[in-house]
N, C-alpha and C positions, 0 to 999 in steps of 0.2 A: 520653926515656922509652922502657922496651924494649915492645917488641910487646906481652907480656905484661897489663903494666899497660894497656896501651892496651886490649885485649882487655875483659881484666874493667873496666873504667872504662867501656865501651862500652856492655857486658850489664848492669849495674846500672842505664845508663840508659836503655836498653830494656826490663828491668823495670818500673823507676819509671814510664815511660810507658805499658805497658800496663792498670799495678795501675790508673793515674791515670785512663784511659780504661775502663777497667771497674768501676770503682764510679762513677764520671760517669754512664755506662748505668743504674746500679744503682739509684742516688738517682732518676735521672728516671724510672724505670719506676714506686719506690716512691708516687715524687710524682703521679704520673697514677693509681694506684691509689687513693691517699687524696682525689683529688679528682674522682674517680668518683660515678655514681651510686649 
């Protein structure tokens, strides 16, 4: 595999894990809100 590929294979899954980690935050903030007082 050249550098390249390896690069962007890398960053897509460094995206995928940030999107994944911040709509995680996202939902649990929504969910403490709705079962708020």
């Amino acid at each position: 595999m050249r550098p390249k590929q390896m690069s962007e294979a890398r960053m897509r899954e460094i995206i995928r894990d940030q999107f994944t980690t911040s709509m995680n935050e996202f939902m649990a903030d929504m969910n403490s809100r709705a079962g708020g007082p």
